[in-house]
MIRO-529166 format. One record per residue: z, y, x of N, C-alpha, C in turn; residue number from 0; residue in three letters. Coordinates in steps of 0.02 Angstrom, whole numbers. Atoms other than C-alpha are relative to their C-alpha. Layout:
<rs>
       nw       nv       nu      caw      cav      cau       cw       cv       cu   seq   type
        Z        Y        X        Z        Y        X        Z        Y        X   NUM    ALA
...
</rs>
This chain:
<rs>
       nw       nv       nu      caw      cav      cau       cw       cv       cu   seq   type
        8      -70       20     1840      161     1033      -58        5      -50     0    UNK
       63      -29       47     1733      233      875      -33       25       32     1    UNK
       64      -47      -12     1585      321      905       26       64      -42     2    UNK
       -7      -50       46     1620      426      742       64       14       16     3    UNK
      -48      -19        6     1800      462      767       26       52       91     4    UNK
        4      -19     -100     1798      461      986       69      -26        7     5    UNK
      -60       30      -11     1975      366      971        7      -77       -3     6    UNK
      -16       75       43     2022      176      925       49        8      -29     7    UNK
      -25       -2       54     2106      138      787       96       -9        4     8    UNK
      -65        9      -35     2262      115      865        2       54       16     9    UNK
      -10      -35      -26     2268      262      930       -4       66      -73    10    UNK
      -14      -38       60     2248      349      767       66      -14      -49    11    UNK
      -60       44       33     2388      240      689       51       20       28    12    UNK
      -74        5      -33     2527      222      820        1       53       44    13    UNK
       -9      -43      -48     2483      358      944      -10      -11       54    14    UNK
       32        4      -71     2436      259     1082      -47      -69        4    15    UNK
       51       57      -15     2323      122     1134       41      -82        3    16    UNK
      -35       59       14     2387      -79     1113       -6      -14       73    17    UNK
      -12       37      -80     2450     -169     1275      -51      -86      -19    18    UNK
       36       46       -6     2301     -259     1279       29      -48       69    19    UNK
      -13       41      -53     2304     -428     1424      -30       60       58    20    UNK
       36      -35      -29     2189     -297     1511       38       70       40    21    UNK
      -48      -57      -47     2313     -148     1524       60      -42       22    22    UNK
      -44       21      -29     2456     -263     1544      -17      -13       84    23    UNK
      -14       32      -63     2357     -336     1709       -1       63       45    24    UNK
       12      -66      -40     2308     -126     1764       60       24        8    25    UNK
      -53      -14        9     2480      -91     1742       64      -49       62    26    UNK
      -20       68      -49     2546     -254     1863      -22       39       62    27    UNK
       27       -1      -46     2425     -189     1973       22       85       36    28    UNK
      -13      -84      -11     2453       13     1978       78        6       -5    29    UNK
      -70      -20       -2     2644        5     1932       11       89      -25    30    UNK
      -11      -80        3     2645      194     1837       85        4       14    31    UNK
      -62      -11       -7     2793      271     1864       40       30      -93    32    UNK
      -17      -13       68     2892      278     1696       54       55        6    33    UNK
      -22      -63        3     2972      439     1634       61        6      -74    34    UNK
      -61       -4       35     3150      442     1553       -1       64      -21    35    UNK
      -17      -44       41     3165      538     1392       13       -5      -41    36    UNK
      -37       24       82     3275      553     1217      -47      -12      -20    37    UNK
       26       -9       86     3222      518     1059      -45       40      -26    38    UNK
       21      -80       30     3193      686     1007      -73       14       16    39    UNK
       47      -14      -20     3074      707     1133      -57      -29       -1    40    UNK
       29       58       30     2973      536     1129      -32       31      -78    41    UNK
        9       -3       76     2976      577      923      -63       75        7    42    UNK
       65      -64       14     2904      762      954      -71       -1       61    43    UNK
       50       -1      -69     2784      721     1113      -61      -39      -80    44    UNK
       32       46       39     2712      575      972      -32       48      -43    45    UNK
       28      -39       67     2693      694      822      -46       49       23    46    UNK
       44      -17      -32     2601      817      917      -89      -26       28    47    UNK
       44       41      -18     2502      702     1013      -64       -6      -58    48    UNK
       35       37       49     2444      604      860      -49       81      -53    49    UNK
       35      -53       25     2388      780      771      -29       25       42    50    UNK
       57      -12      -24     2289      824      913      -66      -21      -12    51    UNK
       31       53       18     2209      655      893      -16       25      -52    52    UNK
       36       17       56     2168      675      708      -45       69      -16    53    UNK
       52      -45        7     2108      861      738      -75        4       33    54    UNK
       67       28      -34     1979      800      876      -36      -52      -36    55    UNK
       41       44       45     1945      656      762      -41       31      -65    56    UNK
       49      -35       45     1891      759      618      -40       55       41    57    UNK
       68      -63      -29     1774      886      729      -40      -46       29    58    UNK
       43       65      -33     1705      733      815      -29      -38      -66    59    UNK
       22       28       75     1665      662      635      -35       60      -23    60    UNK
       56      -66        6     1597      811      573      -48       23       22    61    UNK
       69      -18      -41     1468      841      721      -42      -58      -31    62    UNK
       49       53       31     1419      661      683      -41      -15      -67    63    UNK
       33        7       52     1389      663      512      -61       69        1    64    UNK
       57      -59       22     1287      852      514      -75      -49       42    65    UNK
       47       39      -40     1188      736      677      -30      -55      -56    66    UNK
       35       40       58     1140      584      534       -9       47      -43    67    UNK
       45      -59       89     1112      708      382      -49       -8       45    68    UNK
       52      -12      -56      988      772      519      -38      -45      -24    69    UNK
       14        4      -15      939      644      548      -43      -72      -70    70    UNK
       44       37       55      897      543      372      -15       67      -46    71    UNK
       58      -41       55      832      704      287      -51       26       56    72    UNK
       25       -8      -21      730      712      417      -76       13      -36    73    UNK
       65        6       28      571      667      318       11       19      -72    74    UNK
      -37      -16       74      663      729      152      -62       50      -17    75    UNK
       46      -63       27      551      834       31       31        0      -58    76    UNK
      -21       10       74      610      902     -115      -16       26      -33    77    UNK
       32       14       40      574      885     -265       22       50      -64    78    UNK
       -1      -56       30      537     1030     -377      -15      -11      -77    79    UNK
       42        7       75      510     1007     -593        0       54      -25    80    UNK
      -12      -42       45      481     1121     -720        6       -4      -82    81    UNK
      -12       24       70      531     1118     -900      -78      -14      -34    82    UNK
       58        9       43      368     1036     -993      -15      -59       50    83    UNK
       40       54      -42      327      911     -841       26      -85      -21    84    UNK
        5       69        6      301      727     -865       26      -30       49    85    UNK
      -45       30      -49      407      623     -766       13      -73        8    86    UNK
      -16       82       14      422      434     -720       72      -15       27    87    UNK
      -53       44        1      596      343     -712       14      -60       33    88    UNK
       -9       52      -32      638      228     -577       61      -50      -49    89    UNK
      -46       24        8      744       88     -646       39      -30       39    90    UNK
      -44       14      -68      915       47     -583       26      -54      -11    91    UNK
      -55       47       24      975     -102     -685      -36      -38       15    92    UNK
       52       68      -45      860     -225     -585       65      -48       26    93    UNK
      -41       25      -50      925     -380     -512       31       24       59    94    UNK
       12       -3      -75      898     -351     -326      -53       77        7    95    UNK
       23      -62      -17      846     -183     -252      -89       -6       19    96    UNK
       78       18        4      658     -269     -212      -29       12      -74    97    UNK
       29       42       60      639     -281     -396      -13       85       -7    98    UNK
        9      -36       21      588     -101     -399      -49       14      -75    99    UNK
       37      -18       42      510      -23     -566       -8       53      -28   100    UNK
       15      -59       17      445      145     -637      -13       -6      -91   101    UNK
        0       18       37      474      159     -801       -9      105      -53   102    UNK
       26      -74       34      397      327     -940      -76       17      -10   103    UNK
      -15      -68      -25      334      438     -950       73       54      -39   104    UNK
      -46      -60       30      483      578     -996      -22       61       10   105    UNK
       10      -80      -13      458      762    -1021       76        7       12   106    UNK
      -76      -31      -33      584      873     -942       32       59      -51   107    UNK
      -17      -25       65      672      962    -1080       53       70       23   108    UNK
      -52      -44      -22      812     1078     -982        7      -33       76   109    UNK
       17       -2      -90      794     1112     -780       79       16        1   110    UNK
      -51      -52      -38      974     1177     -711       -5        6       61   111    UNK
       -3      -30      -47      919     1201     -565       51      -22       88   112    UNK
      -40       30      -45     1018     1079     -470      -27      -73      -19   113    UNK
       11       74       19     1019      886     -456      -16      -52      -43   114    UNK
      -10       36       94     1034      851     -643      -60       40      -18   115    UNK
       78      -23       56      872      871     -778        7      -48      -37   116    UNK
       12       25       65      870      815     -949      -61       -9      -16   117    UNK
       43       25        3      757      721     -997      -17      -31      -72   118    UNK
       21       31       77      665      675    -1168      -31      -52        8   119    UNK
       37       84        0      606      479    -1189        9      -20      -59   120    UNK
       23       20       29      545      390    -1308       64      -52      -21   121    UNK
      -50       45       22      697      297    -1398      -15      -81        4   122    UNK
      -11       65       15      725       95    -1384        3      -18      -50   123    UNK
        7       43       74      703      -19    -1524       88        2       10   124    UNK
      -67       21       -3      902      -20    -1578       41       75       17   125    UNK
      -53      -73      -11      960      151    -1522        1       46      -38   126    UNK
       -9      -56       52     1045      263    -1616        4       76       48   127    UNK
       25      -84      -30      984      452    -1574      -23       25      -46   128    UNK
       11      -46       24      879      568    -1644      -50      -29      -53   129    UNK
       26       44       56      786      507    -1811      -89       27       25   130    UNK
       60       14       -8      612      565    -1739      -29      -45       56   131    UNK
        2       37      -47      631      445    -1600        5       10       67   132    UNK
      -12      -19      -83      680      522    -1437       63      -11        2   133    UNK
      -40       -5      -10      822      513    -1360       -6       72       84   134    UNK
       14      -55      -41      886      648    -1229       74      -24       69   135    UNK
      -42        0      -54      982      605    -1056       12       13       62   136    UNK
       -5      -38      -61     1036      664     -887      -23      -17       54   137    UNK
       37       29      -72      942      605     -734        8       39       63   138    UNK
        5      -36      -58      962      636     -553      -61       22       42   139    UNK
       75       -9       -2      816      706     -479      -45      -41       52   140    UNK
       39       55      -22      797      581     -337      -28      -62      -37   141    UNK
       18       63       44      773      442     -483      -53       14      -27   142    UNK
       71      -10       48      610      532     -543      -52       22       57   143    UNK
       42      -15      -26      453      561     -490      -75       22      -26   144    UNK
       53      -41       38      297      675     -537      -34      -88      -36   145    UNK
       66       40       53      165      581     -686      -62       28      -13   146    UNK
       70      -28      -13       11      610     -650      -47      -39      -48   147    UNK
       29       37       67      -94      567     -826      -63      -12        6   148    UNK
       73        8      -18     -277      497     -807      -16       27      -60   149    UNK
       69      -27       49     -429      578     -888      -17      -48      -56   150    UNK
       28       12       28     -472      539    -1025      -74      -36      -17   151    UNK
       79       17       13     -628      420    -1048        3       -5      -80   152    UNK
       26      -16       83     -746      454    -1207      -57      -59       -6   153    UNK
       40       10       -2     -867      342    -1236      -71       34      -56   154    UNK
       66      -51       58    -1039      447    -1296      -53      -60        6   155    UNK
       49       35       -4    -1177      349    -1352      -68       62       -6   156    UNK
       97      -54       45    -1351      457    -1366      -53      -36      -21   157    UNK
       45       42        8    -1478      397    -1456      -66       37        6   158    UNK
       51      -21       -4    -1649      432    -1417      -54      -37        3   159    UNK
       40       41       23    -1808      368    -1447      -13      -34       63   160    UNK
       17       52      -40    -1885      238    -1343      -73       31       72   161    UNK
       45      -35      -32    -2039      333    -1302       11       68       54   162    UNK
      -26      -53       -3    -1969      486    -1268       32       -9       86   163    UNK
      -28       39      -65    -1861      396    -1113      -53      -28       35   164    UNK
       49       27      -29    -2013      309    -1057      -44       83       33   165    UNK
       27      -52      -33    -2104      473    -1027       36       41       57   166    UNK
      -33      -48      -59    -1967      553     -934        7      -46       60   167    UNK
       27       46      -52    -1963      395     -821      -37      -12       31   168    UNK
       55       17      -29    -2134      386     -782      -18       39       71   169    UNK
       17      -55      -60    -2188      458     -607       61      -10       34   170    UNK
      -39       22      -55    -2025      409     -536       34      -74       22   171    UNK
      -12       66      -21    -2046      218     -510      -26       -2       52   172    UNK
       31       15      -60    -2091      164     -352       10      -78       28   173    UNK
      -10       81      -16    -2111       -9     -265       70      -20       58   174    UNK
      -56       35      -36    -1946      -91     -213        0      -77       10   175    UNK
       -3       76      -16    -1896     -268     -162       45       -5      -79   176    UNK
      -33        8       42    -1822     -339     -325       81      -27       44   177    UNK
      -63        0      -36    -1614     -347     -291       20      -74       -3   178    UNK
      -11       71       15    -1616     -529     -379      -22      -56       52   179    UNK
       20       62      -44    -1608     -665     -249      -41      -27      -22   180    UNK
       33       69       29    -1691     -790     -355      -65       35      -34   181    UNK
       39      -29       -5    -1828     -680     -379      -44       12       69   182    UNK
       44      -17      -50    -1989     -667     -272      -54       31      -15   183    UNK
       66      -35       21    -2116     -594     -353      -37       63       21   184    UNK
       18      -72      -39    -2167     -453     -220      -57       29      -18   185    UNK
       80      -18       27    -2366     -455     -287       31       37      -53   186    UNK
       -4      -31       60    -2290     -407     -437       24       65        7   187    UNK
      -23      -62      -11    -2199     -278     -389      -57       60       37   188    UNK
       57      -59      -11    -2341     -187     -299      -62       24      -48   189    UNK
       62       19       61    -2469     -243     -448       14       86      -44   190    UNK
      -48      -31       30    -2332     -127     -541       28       65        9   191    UNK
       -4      -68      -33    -2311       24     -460      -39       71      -19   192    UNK
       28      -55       46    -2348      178     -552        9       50       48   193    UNK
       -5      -26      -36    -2362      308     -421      -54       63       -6   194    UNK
       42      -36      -19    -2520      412     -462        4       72      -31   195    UNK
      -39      -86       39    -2447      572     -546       11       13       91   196    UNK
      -24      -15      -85    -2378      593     -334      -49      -11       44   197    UNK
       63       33      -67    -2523      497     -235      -54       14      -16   198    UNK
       61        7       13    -2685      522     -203      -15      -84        4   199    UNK
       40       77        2    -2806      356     -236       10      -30       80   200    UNK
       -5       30      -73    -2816      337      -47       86      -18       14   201    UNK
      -57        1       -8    -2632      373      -21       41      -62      -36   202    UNK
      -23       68       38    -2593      221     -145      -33      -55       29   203    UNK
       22       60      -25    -2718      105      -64       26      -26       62   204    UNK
      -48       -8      -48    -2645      146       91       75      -30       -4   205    UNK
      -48       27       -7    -2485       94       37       21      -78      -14   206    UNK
       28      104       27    -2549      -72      -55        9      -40       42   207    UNK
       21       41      -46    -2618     -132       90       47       10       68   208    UNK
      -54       23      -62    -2467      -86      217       54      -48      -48   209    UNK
      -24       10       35    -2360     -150       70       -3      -95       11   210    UNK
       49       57        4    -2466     -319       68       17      -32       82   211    UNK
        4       14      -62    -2484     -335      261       55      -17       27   212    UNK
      -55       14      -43    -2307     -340      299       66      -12      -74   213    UNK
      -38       15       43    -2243     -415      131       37      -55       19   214    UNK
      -70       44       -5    -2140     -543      212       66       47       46   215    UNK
      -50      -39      -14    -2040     -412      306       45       21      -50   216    UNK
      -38      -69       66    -1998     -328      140        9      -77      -53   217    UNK
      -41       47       50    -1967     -503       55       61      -23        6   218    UNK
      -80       34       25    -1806     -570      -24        8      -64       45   219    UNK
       -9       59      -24    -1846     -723       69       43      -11       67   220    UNK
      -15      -18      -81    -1736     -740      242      -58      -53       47   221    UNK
       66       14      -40    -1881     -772      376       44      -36       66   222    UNK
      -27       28      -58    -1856     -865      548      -52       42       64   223    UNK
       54      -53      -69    -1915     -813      724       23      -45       61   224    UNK
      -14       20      -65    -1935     -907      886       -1       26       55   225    UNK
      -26      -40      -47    -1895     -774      999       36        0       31   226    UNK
      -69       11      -20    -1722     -809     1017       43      -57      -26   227    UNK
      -38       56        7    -1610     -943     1029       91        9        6   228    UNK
      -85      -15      -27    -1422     -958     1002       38      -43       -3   229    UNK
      -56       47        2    -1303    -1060     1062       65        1       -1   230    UNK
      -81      -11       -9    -1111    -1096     1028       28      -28       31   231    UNK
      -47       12      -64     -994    -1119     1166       55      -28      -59   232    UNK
      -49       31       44     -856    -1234     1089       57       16       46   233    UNK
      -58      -17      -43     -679    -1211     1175       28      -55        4   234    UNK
      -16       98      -20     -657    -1414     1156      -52       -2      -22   235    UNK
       50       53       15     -738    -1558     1107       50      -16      -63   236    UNK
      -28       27       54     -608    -1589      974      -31       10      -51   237    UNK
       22      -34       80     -689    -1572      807       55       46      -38   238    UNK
      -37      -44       33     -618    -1447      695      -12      -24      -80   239    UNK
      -18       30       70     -574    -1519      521       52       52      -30   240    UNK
      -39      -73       22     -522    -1366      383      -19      -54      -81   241    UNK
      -11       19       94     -489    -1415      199      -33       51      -43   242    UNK
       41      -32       37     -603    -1355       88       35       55      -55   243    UNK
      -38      -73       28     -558    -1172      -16        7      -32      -69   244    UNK
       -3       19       81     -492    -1205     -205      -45       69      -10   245    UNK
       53      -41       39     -628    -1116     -313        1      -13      -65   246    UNK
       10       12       77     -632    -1085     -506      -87      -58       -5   247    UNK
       36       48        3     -766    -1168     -601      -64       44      -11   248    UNK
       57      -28        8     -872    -1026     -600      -25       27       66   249    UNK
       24        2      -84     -868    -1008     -402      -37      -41        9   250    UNK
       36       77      -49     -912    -1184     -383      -80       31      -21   251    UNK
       76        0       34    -1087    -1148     -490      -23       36       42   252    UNK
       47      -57      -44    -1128    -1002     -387        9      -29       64   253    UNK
       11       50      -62    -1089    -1096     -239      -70      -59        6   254    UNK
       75       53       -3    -1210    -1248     -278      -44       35        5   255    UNK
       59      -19        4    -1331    -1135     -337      -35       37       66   256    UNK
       27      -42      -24    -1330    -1034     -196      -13      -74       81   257    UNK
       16       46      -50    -1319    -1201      -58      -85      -23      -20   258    UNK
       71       28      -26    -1467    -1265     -128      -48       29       -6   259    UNK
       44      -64      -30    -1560    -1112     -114      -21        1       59   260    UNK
       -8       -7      -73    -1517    -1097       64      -47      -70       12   261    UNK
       45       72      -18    -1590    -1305       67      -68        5      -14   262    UNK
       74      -26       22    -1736    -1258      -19      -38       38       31   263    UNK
       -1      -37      -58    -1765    -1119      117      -17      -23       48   264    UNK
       20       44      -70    -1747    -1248      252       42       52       28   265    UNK
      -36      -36      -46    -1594    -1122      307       40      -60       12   266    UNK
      -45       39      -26    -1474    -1256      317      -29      -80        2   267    UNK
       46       65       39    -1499    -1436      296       74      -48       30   268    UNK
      -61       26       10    -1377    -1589      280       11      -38       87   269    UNK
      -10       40      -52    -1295    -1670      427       68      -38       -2   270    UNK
      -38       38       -8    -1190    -1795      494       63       10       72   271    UNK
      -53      -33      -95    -1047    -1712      626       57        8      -56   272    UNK
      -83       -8      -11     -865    -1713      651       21       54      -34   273    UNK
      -46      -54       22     -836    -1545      608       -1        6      -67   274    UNK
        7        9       67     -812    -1485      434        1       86      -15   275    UNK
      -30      -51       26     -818    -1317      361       37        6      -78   276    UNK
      -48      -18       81     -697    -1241      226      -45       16      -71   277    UNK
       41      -30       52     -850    -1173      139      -56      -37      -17   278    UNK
       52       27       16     -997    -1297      157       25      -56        0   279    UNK
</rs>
């Protein structure tokens, strides 16, 4: 039996169901009692019958399909243009339905107000159309989708004097850690500190000397501490062996440079074990 129809197909065809092995053995077993009648009757019992059948089959088809519509426009939104809007162009002449692509922009040239919108694009090398280069064709409106145009960047240069910028800068430097790893120069940076337009004299010495006092907190350098200890719990003893990451040739540099930083540091240092990492 269909789902969509509520009959089997046999039963839409011939009028009754096939003497499957199944009814033959219910039939062995129950013995109906069979019912002597012409032709005539047989012929008009059938024709009947079978147009019951195909009127229950189409109302039983009909519920089902309004139930799927349902139930794939479920999340449906639709999609509204107006004559002047920019529009992108899914293409359909792809290999394979993965191979999706968006292709335009088109303006919308004539709305009707139904499924169909004409559409103005930019003519193909080779097509014959309109001699200022558009061409104009019919699109369905699920095949498009709004074009949303980015802003415009300008580039402005201003020029202004040198001095001029320096003055408006002044009074709002203050002492930071420089951002450059490979940079340490923290004296300098406090040496450097233009602050007295905002601070009083005290209020700057004051900061010198907390500045000073706890300049390895505030250095680039990473510090150590015997406070705490940490150990790793392994989940074997097997060593763990990983193949090292492919890297351009401008990773690798920043890599070295930055390992023997870390060696120089005394953060890492070389050894001789089983394991391997991907990165060191």
């Amino acid at each position: 039996m269909r789902q969509v129809t509520g009959f089997s197909p046999a039963e839409l065809v011939h009028g009754r169901n096939l003497r499957t092995p199944e009814v033959l053995l219910y039939e062995h077993w129950v013995k109906p009692q069979e019912t002597d009648s012409s032709v005539a009757e047989y012929m008009f019992d059938l024709i009947n019958r079978m147009k019951r059948y195909q009127e229950l089959a189409v109302e039983r088809m009909t519920e089902i399909q309004e139930k799927r519509k349902h139930w794939y426009d479920k999340n449906a939104v639709r999609r509204k243009f107006r004559v002047g809007d920019q529009v992108l162009i899914i293409v359909t002449s792809l290999p394979h339905k993965m191979a999706v692509r968006w292709t335009g922009p088109g303006l919308i040239e004539v709305n009707f107000q139904t499924p169909k919108i004409i559409l103005k694009k930019m003519a193909k090398k080779g097509d014959v159309g309109n001699k200022k280069g558009f061409r104009y064709k019919i699109y369905q409106v699920n095949l498009l989708k709004p074009y949303h145009q980015r802003p415009e960047q300008i580039n402005l240069v201003i020029s202004e004097s040198r001095e001029k910028l320096e003055d408006e800068s002044e009074g709002l430097e203050i002492p930071y850690p420089i951002s450059d790893p490979n940079v340490y120069d923290f004296e300098g940076i406090i040496r450097n500190s233009a602050l007295e337009d905002r601070l009083s004299s005290l209020e700057i010495d004051a900061l010198r000397k907390l500045l000073g006092r706890y300049q390895r907190v505030f250095s680039n350098k990473p510090g150590k501490t015997h406070l705490v200890e940490h150990d790793l719990q392994l989940v074997s003893n097997e060593p763990v062996r990983s193949k090292p990451y492919r890297t351009s040739q401008r990773q690798t540099e920043i890599l070295k440079t930055e390992l023997k930083r870390m060696l120089d540091l005394k953060i890492i240092e070389s050894g001789q074990s089983d394991y391997t990492s991907p990165m060191i």
